[in-house]
Predicted model as a PDB file, atoms N, CA, C, CB and O in Angstrom, pLDDT in the B-factor column:
MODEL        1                                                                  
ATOM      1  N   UNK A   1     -18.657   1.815   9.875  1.00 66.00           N  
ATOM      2  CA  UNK A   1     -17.457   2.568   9.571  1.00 66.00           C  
ATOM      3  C   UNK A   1     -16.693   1.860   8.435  1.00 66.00           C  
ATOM      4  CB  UNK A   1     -16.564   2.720  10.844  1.00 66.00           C  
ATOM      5  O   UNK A   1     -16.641   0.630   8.405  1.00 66.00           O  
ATOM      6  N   UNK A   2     -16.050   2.695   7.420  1.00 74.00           N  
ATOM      7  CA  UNK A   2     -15.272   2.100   6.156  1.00 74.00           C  
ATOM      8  C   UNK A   2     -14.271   1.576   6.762  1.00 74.00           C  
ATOM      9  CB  UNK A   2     -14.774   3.056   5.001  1.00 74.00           C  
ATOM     10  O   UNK A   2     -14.254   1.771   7.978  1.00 74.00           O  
ATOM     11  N   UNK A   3     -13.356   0.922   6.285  1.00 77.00           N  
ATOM     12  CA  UNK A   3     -12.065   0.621   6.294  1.00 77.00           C  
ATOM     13  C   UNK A   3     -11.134   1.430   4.974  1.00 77.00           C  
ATOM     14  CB  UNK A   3     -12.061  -0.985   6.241  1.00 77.00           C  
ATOM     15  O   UNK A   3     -11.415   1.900   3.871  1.00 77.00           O  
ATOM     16  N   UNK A   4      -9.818   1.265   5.859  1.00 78.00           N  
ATOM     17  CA  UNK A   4      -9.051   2.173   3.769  1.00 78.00           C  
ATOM     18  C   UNK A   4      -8.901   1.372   3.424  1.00 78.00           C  
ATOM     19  CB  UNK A   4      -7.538   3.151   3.207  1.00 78.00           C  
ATOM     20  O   UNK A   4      -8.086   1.604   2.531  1.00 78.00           O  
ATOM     21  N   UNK A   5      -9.215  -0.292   3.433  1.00 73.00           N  
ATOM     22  CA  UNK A   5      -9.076  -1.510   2.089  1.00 73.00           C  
ATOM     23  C   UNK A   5     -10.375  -1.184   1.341  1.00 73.00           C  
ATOM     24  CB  UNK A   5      -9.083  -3.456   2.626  1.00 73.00           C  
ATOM     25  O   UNK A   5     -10.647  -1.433   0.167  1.00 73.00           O  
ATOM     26  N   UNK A   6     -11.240  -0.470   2.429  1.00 80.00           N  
ATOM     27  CA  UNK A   6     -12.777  -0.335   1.470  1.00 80.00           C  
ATOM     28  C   UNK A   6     -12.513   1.216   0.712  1.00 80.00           C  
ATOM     29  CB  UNK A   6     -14.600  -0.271   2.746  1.00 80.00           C  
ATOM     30  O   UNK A   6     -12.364   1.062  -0.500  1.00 80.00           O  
ATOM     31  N   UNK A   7     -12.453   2.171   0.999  1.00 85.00           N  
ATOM     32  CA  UNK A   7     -12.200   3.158   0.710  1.00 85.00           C  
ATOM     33  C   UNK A   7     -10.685   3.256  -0.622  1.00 85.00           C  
ATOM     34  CB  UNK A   7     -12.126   3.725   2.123  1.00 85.00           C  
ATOM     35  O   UNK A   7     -10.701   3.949  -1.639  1.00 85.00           O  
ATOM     36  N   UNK A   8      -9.948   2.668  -0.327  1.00 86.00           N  
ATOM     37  CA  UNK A   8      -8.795   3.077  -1.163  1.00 86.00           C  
ATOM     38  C   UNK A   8      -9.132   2.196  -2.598  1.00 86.00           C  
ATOM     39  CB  UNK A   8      -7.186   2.658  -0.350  1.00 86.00           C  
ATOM     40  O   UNK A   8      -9.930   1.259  -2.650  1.00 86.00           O  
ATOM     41  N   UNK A   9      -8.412   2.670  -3.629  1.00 85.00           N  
ATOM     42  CA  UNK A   9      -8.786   1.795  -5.093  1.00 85.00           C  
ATOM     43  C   UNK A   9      -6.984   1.464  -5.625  1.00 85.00           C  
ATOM     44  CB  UNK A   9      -9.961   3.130  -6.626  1.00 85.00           C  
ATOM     45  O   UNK A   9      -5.839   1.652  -5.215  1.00 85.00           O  
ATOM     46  N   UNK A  10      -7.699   0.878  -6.763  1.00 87.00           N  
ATOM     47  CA  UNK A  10      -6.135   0.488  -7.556  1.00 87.00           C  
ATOM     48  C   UNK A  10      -5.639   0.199  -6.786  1.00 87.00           C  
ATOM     49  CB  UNK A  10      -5.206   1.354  -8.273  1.00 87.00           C  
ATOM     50  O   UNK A  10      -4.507   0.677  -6.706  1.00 87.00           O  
ATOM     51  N   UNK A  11      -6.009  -0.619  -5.839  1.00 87.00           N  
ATOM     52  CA  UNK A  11      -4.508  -1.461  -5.200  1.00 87.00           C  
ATOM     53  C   UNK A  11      -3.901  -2.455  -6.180  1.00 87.00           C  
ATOM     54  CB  UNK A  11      -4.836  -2.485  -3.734  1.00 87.00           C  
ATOM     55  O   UNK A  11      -4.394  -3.436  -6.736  1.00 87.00           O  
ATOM     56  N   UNK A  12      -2.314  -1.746  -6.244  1.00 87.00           N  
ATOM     57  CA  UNK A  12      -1.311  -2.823  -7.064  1.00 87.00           C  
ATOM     58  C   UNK A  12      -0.262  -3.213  -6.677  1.00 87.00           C  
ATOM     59  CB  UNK A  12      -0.880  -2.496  -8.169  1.00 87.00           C  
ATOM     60  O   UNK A  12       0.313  -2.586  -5.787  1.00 87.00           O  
ATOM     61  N   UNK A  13       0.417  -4.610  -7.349  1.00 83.00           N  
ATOM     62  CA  UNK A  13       1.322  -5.073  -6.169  1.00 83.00           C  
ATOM     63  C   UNK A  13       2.921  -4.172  -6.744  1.00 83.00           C  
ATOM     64  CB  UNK A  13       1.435  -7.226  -6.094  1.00 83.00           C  
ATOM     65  O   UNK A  13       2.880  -3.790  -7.913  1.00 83.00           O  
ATOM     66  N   UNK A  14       3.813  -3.964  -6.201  1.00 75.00           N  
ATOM     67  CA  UNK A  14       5.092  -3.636  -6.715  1.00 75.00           C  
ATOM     68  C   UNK A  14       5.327  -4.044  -8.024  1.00 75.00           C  
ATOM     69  CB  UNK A  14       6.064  -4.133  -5.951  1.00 75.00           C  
ATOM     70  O   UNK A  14       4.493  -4.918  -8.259  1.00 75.00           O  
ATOM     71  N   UNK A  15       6.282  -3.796  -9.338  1.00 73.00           N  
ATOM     72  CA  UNK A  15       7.080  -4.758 -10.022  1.00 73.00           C  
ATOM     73  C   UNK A  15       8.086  -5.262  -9.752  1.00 73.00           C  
ATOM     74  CB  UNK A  15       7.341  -4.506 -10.887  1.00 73.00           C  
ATOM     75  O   UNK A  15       8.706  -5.806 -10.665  1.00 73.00           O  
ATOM     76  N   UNK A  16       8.740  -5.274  -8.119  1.00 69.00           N  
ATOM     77  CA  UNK A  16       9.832  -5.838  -7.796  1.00 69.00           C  
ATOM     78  C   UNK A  16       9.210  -7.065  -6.999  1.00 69.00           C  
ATOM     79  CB  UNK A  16      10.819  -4.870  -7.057  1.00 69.00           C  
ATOM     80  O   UNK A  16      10.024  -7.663  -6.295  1.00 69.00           O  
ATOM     81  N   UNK A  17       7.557  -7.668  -6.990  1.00 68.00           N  
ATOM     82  CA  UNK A  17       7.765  -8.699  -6.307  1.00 68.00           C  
ATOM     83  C   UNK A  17       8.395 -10.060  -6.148  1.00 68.00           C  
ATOM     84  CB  UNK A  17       7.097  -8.780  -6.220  1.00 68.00           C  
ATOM     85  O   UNK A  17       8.998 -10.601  -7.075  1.00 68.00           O  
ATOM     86  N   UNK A  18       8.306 -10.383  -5.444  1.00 67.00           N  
ATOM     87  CA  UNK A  18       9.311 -11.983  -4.900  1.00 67.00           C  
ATOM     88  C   UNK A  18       8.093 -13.038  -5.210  1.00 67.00           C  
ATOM     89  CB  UNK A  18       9.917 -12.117  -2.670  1.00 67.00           C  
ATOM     90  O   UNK A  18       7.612 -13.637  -4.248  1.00 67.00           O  
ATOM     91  N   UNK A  19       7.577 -13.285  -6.543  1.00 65.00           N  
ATOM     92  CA  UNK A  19       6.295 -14.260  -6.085  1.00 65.00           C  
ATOM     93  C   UNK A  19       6.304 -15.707  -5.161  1.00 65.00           C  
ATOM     94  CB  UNK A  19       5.700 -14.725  -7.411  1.00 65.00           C  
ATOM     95  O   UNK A  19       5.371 -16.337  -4.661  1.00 65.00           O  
ATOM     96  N   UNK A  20       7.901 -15.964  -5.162  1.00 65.00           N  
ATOM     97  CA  UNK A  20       7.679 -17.508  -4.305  1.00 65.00           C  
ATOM     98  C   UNK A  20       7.601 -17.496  -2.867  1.00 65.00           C  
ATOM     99  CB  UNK A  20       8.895 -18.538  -4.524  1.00 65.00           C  
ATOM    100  O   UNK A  20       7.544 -18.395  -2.028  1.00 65.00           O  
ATOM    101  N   UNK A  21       7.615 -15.829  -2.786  1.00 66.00           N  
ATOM    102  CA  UNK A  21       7.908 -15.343  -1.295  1.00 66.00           C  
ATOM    103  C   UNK A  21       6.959 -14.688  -0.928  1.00 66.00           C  
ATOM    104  CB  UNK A  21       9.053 -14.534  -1.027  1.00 66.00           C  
ATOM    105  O   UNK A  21       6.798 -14.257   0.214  1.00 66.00           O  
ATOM    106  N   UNK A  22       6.107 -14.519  -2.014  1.00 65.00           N  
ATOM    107  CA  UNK A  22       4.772 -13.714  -1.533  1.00 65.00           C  
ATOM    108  C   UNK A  22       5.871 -12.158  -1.037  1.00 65.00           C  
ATOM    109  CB  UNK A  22       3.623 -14.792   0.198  1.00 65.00           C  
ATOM    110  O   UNK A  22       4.983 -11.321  -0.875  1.00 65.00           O  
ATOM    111  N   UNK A  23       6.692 -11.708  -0.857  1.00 71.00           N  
ATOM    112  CA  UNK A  23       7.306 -10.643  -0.544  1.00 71.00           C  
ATOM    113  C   UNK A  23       7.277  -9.280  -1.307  1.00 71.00           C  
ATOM    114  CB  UNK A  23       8.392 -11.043  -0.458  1.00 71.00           C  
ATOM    115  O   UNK A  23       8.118  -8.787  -2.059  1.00 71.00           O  
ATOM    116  N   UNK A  24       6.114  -8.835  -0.910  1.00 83.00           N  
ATOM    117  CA  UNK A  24       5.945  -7.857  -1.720  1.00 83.00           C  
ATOM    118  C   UNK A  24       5.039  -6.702  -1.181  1.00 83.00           C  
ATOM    119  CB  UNK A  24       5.486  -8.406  -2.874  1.00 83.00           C  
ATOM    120  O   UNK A  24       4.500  -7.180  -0.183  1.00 83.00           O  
ATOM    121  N   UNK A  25       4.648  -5.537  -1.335  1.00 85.00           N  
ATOM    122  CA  UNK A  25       3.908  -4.440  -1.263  1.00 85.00           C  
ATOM    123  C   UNK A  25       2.688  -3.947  -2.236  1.00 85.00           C  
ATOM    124  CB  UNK A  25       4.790  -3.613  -1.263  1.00 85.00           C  
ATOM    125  O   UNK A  25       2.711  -4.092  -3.459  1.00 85.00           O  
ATOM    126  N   UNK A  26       1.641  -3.355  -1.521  1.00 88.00           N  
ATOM    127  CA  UNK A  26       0.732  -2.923  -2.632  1.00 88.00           C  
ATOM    128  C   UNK A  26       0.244  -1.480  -2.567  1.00 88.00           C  
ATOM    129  CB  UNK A  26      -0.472  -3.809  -2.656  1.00 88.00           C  
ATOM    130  O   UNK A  26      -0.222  -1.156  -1.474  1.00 88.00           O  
ATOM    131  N   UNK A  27       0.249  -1.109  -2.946  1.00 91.00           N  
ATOM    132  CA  UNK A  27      -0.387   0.795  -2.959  1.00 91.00           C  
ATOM    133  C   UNK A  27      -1.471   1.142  -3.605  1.00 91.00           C  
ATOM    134  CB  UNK A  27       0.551   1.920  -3.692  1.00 91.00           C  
ATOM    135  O   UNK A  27      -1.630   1.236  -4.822  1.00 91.00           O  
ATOM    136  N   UNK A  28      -2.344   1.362  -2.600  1.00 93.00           N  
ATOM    137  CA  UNK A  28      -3.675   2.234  -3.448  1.00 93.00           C  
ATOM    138  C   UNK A  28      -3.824   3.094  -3.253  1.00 93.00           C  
ATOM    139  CB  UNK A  28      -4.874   2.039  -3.445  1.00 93.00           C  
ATOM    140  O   UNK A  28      -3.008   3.572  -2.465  1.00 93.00           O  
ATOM    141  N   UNK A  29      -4.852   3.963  -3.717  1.00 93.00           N  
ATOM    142  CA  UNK A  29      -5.044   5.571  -3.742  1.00 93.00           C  
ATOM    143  C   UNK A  29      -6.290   5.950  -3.485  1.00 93.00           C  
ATOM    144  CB  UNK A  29      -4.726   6.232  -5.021  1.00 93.00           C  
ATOM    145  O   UNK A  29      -7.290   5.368  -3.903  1.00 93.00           O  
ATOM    146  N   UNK A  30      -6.275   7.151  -2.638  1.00 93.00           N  
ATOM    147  CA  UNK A  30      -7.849   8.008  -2.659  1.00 93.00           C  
ATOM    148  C   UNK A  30      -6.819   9.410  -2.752  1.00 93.00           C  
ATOM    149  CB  UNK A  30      -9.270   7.834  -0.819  1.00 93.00           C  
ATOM    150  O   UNK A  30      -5.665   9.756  -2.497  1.00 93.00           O  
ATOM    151  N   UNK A  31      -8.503  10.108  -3.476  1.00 94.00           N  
ATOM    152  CA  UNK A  31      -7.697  12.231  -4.045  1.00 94.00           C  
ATOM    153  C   UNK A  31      -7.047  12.148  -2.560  1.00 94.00           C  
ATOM    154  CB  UNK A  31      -9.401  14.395  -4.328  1.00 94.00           C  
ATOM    155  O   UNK A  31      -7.593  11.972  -1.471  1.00 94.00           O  
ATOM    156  N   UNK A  32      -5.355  12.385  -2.991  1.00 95.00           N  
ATOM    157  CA  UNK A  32      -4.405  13.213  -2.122  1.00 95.00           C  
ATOM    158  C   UNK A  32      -3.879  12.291  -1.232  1.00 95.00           C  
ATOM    159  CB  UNK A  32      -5.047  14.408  -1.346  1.00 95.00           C  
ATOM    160  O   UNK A  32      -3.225  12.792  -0.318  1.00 95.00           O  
ATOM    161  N   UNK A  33      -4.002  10.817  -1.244  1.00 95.00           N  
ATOM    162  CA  UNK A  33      -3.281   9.821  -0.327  1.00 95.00           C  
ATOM    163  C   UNK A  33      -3.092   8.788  -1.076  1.00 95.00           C  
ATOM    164  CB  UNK A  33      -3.960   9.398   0.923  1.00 95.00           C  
ATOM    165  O   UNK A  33      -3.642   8.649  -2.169  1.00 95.00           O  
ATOM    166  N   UNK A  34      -2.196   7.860  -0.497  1.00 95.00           N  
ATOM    167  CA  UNK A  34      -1.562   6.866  -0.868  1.00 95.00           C  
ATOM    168  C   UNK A  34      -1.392   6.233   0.400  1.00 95.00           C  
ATOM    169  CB  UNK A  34      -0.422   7.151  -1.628  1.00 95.00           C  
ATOM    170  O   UNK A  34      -0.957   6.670   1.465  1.00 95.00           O  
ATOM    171  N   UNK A  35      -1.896   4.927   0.008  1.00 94.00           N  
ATOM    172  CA  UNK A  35      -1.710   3.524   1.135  1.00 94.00           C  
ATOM    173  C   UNK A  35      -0.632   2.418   0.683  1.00 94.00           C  
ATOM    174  CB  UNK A  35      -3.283   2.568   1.258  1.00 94.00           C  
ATOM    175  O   UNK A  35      -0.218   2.069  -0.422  1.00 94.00           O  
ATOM    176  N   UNK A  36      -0.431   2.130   1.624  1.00 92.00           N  
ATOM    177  CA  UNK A  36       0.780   0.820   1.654  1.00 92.00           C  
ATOM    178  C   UNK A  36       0.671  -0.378   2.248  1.00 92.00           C  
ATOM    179  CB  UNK A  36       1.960   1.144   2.278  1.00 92.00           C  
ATOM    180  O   UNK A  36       1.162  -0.369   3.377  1.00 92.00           O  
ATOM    181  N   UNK A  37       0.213  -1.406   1.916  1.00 89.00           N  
ATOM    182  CA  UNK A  37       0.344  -2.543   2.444  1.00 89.00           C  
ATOM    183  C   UNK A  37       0.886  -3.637   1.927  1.00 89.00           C  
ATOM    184  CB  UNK A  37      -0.554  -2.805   2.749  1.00 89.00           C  
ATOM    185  O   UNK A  37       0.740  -3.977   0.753  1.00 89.00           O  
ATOM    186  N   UNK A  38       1.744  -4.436   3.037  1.00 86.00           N  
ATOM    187  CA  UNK A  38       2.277  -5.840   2.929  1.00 86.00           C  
ATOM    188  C   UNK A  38       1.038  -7.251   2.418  1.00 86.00           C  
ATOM    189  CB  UNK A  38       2.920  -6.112   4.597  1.00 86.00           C  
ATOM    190  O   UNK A  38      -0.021  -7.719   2.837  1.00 86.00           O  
ATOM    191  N   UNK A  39       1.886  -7.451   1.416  1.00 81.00           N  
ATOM    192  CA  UNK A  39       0.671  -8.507   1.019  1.00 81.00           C  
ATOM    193  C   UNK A  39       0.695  -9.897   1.591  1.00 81.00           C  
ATOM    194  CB  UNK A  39       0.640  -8.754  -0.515  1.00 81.00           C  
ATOM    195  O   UNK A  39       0.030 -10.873   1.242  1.00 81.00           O  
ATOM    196  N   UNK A  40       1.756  -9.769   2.709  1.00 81.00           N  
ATOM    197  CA  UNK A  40       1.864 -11.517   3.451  1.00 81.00           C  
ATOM    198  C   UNK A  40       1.067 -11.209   4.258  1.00 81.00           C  
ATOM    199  CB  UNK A  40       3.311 -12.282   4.229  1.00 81.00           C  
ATOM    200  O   UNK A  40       0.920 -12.183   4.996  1.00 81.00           O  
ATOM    201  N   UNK A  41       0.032  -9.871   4.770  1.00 84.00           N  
ATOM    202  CA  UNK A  41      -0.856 -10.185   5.824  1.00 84.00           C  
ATOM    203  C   UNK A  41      -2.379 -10.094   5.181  1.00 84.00           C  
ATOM    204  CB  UNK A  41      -0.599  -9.143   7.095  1.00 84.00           C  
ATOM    205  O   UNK A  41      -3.315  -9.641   5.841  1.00 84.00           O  
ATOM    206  N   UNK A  42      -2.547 -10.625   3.675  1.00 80.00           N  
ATOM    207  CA  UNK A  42      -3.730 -10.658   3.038  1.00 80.00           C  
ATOM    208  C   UNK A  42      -4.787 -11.723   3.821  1.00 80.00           C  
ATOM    209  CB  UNK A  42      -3.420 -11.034   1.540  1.00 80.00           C  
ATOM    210  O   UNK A  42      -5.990 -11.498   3.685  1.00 80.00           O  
ATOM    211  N   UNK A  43      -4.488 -12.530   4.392  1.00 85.00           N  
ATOM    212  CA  UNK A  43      -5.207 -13.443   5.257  1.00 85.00           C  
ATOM    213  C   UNK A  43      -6.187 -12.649   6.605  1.00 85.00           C  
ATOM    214  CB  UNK A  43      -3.968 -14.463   5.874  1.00 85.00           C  
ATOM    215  O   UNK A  43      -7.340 -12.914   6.945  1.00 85.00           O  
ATOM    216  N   UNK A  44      -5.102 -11.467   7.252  1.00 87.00           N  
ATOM    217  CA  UNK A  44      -5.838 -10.378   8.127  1.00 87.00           C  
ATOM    218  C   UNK A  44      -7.190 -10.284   8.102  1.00 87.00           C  
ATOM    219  CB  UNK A  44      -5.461  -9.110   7.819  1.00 87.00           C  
ATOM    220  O   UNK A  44      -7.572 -10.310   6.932  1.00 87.00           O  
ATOM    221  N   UNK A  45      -8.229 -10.171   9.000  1.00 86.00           N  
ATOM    222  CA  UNK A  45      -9.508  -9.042   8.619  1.00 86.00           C  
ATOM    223  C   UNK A  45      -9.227  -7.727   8.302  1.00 86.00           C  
ATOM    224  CB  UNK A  45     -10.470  -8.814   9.738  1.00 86.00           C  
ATOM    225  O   UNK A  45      -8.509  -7.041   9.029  1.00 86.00           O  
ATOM    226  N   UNK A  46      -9.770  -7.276   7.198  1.00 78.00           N  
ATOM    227  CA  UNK A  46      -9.534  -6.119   7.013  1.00 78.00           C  
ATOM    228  C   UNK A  46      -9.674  -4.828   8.341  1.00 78.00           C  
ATOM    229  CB  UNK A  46     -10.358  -5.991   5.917  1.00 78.00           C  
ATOM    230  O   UNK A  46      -9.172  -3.704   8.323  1.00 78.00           O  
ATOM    231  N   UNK A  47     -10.229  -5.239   9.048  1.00 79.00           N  
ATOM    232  CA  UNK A  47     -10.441  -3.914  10.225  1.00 79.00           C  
ATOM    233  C   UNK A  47      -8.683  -4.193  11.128  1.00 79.00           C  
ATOM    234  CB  UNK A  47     -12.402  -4.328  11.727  1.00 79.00           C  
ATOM    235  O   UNK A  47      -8.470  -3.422  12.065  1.00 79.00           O  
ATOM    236  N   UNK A  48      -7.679  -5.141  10.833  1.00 85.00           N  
ATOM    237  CA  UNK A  48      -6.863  -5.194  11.722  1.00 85.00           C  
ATOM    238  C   UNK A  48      -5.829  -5.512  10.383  1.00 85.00           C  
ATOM    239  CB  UNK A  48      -7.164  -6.225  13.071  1.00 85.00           C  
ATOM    240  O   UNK A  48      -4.721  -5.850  10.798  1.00 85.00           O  
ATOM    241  N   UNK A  49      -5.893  -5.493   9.197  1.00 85.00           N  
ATOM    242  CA  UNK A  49      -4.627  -5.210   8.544  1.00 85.00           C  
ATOM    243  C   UNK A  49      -4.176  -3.650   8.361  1.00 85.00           C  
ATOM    244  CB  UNK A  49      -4.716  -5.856   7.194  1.00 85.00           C  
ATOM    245  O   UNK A  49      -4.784  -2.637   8.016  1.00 85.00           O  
ATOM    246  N   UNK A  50      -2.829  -3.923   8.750  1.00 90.00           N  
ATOM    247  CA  UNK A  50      -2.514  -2.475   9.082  1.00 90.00           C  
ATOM    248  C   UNK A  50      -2.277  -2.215   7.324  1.00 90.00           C  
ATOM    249  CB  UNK A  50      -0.928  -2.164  10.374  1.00 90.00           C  
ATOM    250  O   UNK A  50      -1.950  -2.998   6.432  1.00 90.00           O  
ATOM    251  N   UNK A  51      -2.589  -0.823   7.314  1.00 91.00           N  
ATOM    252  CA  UNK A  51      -1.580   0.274   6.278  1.00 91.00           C  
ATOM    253  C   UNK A  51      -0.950   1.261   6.797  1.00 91.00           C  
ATOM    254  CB  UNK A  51      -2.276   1.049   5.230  1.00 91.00           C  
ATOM    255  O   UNK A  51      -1.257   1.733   7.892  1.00 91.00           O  
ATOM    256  N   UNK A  52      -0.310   1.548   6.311  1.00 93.00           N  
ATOM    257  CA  UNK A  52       0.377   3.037   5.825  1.00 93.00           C  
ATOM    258  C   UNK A  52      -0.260   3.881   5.215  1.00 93.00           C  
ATOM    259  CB  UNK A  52       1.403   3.001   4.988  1.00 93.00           C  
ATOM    260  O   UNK A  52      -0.476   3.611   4.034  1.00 93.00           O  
ATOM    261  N   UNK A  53      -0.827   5.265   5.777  1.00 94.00           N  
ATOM    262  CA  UNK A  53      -1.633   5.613   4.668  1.00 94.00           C  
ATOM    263  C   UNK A  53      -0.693   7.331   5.022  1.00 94.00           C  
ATOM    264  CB  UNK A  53      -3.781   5.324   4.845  1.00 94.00           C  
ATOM    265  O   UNK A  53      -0.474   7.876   6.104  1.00 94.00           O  
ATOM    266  N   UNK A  54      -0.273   7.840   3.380  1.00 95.00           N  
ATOM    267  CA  UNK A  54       0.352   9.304   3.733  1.00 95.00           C  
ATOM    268  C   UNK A  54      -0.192   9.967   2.568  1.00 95.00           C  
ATOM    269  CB  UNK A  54       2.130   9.464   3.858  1.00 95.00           C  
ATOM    270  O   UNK A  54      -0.846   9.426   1.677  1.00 95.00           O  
ATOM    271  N   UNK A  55       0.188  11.381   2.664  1.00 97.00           N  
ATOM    272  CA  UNK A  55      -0.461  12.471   1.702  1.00 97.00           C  
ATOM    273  C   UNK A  55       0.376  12.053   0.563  1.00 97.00           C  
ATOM    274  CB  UNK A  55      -0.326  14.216   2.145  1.00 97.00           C  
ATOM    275  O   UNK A  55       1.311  11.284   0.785  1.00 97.00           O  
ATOM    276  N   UNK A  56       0.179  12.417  -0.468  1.00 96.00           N  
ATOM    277  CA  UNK A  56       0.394  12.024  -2.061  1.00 96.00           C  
ATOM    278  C   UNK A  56       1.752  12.322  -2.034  1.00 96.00           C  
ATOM    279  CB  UNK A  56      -0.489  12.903  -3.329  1.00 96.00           C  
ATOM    280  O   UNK A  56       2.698  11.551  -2.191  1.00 96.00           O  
ATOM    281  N   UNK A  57       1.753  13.915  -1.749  1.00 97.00           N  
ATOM    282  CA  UNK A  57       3.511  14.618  -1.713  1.00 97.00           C  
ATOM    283  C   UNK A  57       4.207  14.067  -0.687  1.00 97.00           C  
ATOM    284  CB  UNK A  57       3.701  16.352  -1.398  1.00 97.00           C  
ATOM    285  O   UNK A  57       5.394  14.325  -0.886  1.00 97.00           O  
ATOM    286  N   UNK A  58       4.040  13.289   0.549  1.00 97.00           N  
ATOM    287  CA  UNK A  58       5.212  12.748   0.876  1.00 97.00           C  
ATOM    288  C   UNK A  58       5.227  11.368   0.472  1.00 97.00           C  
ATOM    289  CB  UNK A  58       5.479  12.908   2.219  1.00 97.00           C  
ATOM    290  O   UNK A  58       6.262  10.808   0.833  1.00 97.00           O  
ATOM    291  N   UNK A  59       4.454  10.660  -0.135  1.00 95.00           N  
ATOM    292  CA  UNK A  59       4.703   9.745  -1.033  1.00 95.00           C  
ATOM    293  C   UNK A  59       5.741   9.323  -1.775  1.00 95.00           C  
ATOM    294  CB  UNK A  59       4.108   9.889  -1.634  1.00 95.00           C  
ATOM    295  O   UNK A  59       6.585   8.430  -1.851  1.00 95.00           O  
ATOM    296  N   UNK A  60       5.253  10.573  -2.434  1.00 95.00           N  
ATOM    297  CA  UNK A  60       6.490  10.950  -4.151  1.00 95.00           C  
ATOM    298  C   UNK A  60       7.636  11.649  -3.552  1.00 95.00           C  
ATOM    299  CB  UNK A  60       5.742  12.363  -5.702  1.00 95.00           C  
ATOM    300  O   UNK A  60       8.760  11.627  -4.053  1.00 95.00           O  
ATOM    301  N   UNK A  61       7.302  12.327  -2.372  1.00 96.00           N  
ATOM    302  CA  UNK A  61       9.136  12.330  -1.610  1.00 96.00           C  
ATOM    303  C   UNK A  61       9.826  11.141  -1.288  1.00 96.00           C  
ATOM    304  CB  UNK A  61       9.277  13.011  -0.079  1.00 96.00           C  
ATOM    305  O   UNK A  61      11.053  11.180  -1.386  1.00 96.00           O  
ATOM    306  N   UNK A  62       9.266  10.045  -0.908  1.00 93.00           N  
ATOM    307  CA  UNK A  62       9.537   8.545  -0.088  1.00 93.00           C  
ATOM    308  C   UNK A  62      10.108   8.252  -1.862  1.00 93.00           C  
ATOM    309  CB  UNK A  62       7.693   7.298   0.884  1.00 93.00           C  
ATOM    310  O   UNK A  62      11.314   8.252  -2.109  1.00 93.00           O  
ATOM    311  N   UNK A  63       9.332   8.079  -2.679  1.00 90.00           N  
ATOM    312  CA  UNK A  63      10.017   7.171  -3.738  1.00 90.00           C  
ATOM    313  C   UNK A  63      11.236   8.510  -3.989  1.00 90.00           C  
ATOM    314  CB  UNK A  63       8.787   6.585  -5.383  1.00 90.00           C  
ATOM    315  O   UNK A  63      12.313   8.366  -3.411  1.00 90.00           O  
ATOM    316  N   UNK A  64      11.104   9.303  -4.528  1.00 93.00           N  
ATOM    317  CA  UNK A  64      12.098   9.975  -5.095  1.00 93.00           C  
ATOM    318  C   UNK A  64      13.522  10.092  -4.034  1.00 93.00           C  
ATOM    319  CB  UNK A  64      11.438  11.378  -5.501  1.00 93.00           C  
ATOM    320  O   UNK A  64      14.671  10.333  -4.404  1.00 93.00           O  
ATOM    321  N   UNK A  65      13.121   9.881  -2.850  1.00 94.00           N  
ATOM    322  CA  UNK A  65      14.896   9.543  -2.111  1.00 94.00           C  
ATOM    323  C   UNK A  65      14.854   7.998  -2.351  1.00 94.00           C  
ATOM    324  CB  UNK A  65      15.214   9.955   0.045  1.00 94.00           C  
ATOM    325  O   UNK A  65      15.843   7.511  -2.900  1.00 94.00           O  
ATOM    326  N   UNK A  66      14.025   7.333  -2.072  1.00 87.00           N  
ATOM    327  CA  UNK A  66      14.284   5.750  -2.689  1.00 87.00           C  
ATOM    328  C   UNK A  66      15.040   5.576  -3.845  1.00 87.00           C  
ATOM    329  CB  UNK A  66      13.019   5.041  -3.085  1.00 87.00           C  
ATOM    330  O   UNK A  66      15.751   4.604  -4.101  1.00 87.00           O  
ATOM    331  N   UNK A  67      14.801   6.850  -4.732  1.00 84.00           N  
ATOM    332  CA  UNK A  67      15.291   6.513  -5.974  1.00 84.00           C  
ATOM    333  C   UNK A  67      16.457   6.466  -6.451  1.00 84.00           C  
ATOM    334  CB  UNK A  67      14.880   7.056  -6.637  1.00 84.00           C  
ATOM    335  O   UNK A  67      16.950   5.899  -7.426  1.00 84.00           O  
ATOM    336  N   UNK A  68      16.978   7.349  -5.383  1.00 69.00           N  
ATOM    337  CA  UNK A  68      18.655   8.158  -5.429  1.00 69.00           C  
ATOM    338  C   UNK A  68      19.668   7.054  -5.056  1.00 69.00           C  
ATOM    339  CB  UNK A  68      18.914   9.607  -4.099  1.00 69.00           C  
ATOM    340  O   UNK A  68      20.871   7.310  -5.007  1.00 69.00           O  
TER     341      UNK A  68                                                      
ENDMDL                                                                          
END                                                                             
């Protein structure tokens, strides 16, 4: 069975990261989703690091009230 660290691409980190804090987020993509993960649990096995994974359009709803 895949994982979505195997499945998802372009994972990138925020431009608001904290590098001395490692405090930061990364988002990758497959057609029509978007994943989210914390990069302080990069140490995880991938079968038990959690994501976030949502459809594209509530994505770009999440940033666009973020934005306001």
């Amino acid at each position: 069975m895949t994982t979505w660290h195997e499945r998802m691409t372009d994972w990138h980190k925020s431009t608001y990261t904290h590098w001395e804090e490692n405090a930061c987020v990364e988002v990758g993509g497959l057609p029509g989703l978007v994943g989210i993960r914390d990069t302080k649990q990069w140490a995880l096995p991938d079968e038990t690091r959690p994501i976030l994974v949502l459809p594209a359009a509530s994505f770009a709803a999440l940033i666009d009230h973020l934005g306001r």
